[in-house]
MITORRO-110924 format. One record per atom (N, C-alpha, C): residue in one letter; y negated, x negated, z negated. Coordinates in steps of 0.1 Angstrom, whole numbers, padded with zeros to 4 digits, always signed. Each point is the difference from the previous one (the first is absolute). Last residue first. Example, Ala and Ser with C-alpha at 12.3 -4.5 7.8 and 13.67 -1.06 7.14 Angstrom:
BEGIN
s+0022-0128-0071 s-0011-0009+0000 s-0011+0008-0008 a+0057-0003+0001 a-0012+0009+0000 a-0012-0009+0000 
***
This chain:
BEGIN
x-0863-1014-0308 x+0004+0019+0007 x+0000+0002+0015 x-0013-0043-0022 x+0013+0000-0002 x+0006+0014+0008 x-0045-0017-0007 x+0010-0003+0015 x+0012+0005+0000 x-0030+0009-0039 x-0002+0005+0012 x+0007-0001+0011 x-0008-0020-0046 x+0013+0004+0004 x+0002+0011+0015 x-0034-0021-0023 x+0004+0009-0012 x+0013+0009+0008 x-0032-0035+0016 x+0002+0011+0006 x+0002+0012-0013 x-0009-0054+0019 x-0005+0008-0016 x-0003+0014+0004 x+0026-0047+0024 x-0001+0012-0001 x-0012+0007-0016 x+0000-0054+0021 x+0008+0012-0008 x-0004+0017+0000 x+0012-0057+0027 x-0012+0015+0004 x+0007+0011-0010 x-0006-0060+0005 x+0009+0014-0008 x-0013+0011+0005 x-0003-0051+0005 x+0007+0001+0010 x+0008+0019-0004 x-0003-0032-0045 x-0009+0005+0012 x+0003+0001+0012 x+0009-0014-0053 x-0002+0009+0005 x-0010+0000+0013 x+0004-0025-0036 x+0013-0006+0006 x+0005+0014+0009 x-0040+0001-0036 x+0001-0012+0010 x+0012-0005+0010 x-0017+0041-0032 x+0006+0001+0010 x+0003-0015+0010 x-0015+0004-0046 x+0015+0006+0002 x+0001-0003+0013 x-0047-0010-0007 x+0013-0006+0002 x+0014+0002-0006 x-0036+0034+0024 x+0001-0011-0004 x+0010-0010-0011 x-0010+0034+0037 x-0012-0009+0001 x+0002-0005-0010 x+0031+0036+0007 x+0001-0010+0005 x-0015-0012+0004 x+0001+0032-0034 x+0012-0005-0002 x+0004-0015+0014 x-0036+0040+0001 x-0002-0015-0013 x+0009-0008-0001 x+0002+0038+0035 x-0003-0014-0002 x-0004-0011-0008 x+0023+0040-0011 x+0007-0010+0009 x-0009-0012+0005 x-0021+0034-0026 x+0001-0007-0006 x+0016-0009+0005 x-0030+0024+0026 x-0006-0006-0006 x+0013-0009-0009 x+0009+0036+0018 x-0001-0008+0012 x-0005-0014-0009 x+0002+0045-0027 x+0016-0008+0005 x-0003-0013+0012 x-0040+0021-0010 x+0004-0010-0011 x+0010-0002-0003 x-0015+0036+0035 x-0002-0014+0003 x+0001-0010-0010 x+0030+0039-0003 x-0010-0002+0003 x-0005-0014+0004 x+0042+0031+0022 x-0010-0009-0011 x-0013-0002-0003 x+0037+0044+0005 x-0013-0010+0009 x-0002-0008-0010 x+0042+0036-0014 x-0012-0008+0002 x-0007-0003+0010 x+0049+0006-0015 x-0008+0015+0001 x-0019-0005+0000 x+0044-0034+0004 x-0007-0003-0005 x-0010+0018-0006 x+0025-0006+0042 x+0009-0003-0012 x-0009+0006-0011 x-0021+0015+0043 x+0000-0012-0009 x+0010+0003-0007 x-0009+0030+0031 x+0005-0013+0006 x+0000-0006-0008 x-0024+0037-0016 x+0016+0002+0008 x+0010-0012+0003 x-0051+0002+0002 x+0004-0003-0013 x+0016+0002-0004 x-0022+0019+0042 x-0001-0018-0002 x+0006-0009-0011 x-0003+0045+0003 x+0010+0000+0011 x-0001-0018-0004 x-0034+0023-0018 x+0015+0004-0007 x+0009-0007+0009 x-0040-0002+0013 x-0003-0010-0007 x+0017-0001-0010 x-0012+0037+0036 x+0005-0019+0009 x+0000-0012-0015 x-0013+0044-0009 x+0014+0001+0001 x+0004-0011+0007 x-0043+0010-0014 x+0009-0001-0011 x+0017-0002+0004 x-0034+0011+0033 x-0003-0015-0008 x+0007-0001-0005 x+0011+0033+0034 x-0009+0002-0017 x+0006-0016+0002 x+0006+0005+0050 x+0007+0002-0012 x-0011+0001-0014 x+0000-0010+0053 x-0003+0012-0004 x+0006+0005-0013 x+0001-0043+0022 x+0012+0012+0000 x-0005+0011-0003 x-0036-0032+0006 x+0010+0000+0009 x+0013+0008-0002 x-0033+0002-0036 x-0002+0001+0008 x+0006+0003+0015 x+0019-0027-0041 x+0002+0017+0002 x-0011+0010+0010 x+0000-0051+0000 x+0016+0007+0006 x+0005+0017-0001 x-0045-0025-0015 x+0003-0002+0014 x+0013+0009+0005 x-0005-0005-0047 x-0011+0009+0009 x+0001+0002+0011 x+0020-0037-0024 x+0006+0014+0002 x-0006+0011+0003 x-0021-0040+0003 x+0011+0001+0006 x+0011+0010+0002 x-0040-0006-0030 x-0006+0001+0012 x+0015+0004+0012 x+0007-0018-0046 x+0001+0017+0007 x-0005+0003+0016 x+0007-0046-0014 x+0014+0005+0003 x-0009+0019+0000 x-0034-0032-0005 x+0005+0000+0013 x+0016+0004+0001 x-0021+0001-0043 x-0006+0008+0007 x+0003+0000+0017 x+0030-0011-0038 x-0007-0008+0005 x-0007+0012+0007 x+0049-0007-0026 x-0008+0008-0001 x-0015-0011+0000 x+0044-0006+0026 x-0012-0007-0010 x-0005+0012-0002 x+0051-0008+0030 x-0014+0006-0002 x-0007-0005-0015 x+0024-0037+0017 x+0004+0012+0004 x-0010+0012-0001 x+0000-0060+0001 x-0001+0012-0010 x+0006+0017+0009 x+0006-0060+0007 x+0003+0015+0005 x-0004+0016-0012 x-0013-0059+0001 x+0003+0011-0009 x+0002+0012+0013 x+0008-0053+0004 x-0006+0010+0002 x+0001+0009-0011 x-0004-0058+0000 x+0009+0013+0001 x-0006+0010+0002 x-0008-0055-0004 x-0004+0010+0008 x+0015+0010-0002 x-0023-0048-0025 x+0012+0012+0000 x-0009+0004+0014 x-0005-0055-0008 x-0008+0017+0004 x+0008+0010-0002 x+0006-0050-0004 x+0001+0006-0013 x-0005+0019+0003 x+0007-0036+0031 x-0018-0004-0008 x+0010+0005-0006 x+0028+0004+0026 x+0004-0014+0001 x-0013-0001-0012 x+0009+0044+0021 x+0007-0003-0012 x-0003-0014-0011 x-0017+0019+0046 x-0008+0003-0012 x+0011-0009-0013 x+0018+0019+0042 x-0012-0011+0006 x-0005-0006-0018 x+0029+0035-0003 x+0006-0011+0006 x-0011-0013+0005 x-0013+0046-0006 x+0005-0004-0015 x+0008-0016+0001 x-0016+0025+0036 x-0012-0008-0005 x+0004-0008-0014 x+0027+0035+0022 x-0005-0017+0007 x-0007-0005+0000 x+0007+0042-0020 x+0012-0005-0004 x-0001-0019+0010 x-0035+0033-0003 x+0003-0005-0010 x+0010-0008-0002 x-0009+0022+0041 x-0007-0010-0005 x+0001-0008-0016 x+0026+0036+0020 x+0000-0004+0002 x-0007-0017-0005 x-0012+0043-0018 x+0009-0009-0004 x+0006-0008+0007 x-0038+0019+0016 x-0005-0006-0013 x+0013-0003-0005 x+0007+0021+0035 x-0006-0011+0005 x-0003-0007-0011 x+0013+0041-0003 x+0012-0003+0005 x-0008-0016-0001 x-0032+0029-0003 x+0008-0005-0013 x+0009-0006+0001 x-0020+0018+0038 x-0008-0012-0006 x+0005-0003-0013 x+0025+0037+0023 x-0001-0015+0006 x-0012-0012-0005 x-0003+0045-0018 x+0015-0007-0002 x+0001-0013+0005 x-0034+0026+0008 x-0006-0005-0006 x+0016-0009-0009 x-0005+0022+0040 x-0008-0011+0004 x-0003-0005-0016 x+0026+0039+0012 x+0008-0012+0006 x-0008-0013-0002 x+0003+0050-0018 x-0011-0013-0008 x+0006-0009+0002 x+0017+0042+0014 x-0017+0000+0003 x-0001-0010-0006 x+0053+0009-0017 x-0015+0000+0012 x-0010+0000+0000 x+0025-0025-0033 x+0002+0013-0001 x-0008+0001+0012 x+0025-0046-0021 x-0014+0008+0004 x+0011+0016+0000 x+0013-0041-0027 x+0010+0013+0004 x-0014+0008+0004 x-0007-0051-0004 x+0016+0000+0002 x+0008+0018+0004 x-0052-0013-0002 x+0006-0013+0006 x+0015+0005+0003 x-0025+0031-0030 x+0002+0006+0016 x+0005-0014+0008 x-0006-0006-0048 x+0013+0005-0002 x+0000+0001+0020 x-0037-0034-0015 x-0001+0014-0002 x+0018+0006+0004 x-0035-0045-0012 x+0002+0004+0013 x+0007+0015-0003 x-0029-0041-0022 x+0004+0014-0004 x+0003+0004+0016 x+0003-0049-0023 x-0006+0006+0012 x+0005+0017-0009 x-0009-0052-0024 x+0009+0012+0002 x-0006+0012+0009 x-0002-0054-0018 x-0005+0004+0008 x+0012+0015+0002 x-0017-0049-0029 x+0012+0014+0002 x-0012+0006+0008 x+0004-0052-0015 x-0006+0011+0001 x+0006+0009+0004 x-0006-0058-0010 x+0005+0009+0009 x-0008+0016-0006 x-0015-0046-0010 x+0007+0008-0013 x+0010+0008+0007 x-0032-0027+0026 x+0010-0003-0006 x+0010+0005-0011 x-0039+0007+0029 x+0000-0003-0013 x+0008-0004-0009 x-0002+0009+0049 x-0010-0014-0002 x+0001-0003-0015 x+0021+0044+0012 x+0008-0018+0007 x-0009-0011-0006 x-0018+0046-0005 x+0011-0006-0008 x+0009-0009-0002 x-0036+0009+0028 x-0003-0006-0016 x+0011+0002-0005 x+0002+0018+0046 x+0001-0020-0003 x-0006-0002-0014 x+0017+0043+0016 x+0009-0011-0002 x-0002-0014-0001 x-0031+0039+0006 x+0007+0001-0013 x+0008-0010-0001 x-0012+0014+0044 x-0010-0009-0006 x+0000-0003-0015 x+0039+0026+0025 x-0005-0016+0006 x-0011-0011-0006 x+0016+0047-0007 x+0006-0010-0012 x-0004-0014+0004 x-0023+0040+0014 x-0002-0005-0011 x+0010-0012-0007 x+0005+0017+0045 x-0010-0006-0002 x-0005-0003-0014 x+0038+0024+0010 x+0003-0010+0005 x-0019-0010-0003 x+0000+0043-0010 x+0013-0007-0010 x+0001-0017+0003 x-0025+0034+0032 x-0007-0006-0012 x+0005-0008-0011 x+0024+0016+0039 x-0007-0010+0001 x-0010-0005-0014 x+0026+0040-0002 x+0007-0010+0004 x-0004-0015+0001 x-0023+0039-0008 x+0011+0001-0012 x+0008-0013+0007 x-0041+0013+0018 x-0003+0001-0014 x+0013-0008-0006 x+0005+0009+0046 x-0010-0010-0002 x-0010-0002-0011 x+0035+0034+0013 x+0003-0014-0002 x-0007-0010+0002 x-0018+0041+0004 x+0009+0003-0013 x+0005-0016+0002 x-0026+0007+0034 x-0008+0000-0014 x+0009+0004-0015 x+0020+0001+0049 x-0008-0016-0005 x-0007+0001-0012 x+0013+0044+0012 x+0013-0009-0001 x-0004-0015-0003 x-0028+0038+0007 x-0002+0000-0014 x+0011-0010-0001 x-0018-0003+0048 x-0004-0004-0014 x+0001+0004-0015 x+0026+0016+0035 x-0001-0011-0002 x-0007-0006-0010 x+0013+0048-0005 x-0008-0005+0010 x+0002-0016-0002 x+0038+0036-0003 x-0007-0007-0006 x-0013-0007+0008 x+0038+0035+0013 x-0012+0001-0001 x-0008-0007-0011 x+0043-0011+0012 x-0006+0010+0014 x-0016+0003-0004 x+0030-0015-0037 x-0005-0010+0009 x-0009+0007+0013 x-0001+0029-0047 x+0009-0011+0012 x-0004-0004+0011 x-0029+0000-0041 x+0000+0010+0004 x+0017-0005+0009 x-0043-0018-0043 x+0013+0001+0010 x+0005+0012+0008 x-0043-0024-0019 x+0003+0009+0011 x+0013-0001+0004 x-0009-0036-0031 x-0014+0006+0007 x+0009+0009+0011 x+0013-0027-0051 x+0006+0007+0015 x-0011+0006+0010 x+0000-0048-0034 x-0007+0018+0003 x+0013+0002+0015 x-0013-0043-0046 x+0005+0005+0014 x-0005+0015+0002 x+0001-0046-0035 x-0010+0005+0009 x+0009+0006+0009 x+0014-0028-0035 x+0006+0013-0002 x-0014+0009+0007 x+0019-0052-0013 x-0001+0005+0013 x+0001+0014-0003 x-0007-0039-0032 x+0006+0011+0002 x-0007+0002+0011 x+0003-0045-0021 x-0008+0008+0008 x+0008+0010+0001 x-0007-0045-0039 x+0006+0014+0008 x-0008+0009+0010 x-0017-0044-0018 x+0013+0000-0001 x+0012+0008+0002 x-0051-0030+0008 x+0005+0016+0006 x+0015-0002-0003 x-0051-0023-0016 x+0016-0002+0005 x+0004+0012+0003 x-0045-0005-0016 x+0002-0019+0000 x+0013-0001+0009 x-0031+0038-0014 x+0015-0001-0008 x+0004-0013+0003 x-0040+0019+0028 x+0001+0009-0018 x+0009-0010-0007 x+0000-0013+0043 x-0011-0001-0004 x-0001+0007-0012 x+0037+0008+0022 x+0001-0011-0005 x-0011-0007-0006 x+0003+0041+0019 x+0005-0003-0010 x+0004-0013-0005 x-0025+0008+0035 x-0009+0011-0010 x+0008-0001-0009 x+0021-0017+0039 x-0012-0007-0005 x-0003+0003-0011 x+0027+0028+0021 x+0012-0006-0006 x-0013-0011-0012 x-0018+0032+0031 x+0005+0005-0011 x+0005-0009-0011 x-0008-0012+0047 x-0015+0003-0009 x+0005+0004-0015 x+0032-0002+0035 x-0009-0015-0003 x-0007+0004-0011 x+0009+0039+0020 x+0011-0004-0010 x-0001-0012-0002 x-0032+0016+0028 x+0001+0008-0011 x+0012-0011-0008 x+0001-0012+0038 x-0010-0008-0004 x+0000+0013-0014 x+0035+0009+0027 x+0002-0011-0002 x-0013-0004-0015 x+0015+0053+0015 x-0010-0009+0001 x+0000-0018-0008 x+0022+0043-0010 x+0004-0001+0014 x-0007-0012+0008 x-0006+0016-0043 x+0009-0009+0001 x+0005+0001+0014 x-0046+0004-0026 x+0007+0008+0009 x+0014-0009+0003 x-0036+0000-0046 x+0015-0004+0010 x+0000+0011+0010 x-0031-0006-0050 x-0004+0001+0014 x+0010-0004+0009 x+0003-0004-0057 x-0005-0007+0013 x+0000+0010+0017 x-0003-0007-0061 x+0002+0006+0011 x-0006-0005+0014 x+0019-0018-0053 x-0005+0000+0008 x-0002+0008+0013 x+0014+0007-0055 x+0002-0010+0011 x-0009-0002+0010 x+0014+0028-0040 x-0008-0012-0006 x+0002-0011+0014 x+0019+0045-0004 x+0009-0015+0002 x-0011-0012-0011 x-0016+0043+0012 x+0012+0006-0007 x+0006-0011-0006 x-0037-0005+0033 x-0003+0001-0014 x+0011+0003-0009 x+0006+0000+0045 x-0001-0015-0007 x-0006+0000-0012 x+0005+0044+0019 x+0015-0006+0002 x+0002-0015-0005 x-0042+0023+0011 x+0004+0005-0016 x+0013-0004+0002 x-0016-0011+0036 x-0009-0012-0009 x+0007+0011-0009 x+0016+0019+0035 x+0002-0011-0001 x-0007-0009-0011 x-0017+0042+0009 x+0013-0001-0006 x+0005-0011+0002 x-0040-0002+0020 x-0004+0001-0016 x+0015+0003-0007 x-0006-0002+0047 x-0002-0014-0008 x+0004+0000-0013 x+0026+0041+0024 x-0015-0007+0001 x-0001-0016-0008 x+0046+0020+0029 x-0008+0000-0013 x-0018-0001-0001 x+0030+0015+0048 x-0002-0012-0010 x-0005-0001-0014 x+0023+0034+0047 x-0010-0002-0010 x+0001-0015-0009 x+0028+0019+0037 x-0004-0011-0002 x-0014+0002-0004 x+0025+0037+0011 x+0004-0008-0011 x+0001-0015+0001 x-0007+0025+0043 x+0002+0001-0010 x+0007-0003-0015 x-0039-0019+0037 x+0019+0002+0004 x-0003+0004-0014 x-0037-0013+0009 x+0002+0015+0007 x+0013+0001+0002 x-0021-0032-0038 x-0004-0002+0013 x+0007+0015+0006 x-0026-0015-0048 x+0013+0004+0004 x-0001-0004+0016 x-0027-0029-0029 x+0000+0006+0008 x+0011+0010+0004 x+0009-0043-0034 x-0010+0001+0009 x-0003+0018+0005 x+0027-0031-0033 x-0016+0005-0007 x-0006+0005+0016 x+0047-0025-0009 x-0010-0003+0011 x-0015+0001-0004 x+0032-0022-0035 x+0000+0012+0008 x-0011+0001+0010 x+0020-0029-0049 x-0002-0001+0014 x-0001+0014+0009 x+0000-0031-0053 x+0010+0011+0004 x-0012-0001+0013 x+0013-0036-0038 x-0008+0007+0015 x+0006+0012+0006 x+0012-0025-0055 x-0001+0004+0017 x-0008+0002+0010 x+0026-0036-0042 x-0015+0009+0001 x+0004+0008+0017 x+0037+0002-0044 x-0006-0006+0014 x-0014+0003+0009 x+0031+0016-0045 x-0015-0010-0001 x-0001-0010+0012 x+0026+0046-0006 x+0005-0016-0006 x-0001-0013+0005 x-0024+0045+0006 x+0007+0000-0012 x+0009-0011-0002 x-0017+0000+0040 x-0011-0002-0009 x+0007+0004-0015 x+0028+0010+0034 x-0005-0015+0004 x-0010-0005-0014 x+0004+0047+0009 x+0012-0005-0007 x-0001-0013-0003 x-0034+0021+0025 x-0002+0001-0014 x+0015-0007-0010 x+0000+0000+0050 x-0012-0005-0005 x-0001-0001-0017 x+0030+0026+0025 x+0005-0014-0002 x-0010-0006-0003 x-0010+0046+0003 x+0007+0001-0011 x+0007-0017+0000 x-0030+0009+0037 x-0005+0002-0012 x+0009-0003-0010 x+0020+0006+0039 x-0013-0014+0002 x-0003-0003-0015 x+0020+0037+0012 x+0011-0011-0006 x-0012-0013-0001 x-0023+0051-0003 x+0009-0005+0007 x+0004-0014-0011 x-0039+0029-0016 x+0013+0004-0004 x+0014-0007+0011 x-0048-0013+0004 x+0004-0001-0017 x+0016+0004-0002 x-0020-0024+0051 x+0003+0015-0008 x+0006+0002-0013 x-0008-0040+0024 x-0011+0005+0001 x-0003+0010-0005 x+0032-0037+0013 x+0000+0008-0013 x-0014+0007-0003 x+0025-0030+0037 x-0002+0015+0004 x+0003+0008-0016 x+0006-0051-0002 x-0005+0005+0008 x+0005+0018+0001 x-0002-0046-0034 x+0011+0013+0004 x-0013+0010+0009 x+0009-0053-0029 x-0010+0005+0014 x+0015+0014+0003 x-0006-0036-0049 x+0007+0006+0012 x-0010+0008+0012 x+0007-0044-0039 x-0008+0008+0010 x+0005+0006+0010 x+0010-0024-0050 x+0003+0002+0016 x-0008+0009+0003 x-0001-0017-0043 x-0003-0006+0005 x+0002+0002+0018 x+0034+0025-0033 x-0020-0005-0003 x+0003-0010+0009 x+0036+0028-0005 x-0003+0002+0009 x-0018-0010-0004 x+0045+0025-0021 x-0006-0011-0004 x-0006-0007+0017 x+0027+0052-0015 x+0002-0016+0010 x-0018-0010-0005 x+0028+0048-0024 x-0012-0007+0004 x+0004-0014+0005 
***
């Protein structure tokens, strides 16, 4: 357990009880950081699998925490203004932001990707990253205490797999970014590192295997065997392996730690 009171953490795309969103929310709060947890809440829209939590799972996710819920489109500047506000207005300060809002919307290969599920995948996962650390960065600056800041970007940045060119490249981008912002940042006291998770046991990883046994024309069971194959480890993580790397790096063991993109595969690249 990391010692963690008095800080205020902000973890976005926690809207779903059983995802990472969720399981870093509660972790954070088990060591007594107040939180906000964050998500769209909106509307599914007609690209697939860009469904969204409802309000109300989101608010049982701040009840879990004893926290805050808040309303974010992160693709969206003034939303994300708006957000950062609402927490500072609860909590006075903002001391950790987890970046862990994203979606694959409609992967398919390139040839036949529609544009727009291509701008709308990187315009959750990439830009939104980039946008929450922007307005996140000035209480923590202003406050002088500095702050941690950890992006969830994903194993596909470094070892993608086809049909998910658009959602790779926006991850690829979330470590990039990390790694030069880490440098901008250093001088307040601000960490910034990534987490690369691999497969999650997560409702948007079966969805996924679904997808792929669909398209190969394969039993479910066997794309999930095949997948589980690849792991050293004989597993999927769960979302409270993700969780509890981030507690580690948000706080202060990890102070001399940043500008880092870590694998949490279970050994997956390696094969």
């Amino acid at each position: 357990m990391y010692n963690l009171k008095d800080r205020v953490a902000l973890v976005t795309g926690a809207g779903r009880r059983d995802g990472i969103g969720a399981a870093i929310a509660r972790r954070l709060a088990h060591d007594s950081a107040r939180v906000v947890v964050a998500d769209i809440c909106a509307p599914p829209t007609d690209l697939p699998n860009a469904g969204n939590p409802p309000w109300e799972e989101l608010q049982a996710v701040a009840s879990q925490v004893n926290g805050l819920a808040v309303r974010v489109d992160v693709s969206d500047a003034a939303s994300v203004q708006a957000m950062v506000a609402q927490t500072q207005e609860a909590f006075g300060r903002l001391d950790i932001l987890v970046n862990n809002a994203g979606a694959a919307i409609a992967p398919s290969p390139v040839v036949f990707m529609e544009e727009t599920a291509w701008r709308r995948t990187l315009d959750i996962n990439a830009t939104g990253t980039f946008l929450c650390c922007k307005f996140a960065l000035a209480p923590m600056i202003d406050g002088g205490r500095g702050g941690r800041i950890v992006n969830i970007a994903s194993i596909a940045a470094e070892r993608p797999k086809p049909n998910v060119s658009a959602y790779a490249a926006s991850k690829a981008a979330v470590v990039a970014l990390t790694r030069s912002l880490a440098q901008e940042v250093a001088q307040f006291g601000v960490t910034v590192n990534a987490v690369l998770p691999g497969d999650v046991d997560t409702a948007m990883k079966r969805w996924g295997l679904a997808l792929e046994a669909e398209s190969f024309s394969k039993p479910y069971d066997e794309v999930m065997a095949a997948a589980v194959a690849h792991i050293p480890l004989g597993r999927f993580a769960t979302p409270e392996d993700v969780a509890e790397l981030v507690a580690f790096l948000v706080s202060d063991a990890a102070s001399f730690i940043t500008g880092q993109a870590y694998n949490l595969t279970g050994g997956r690249e390696l094969t």
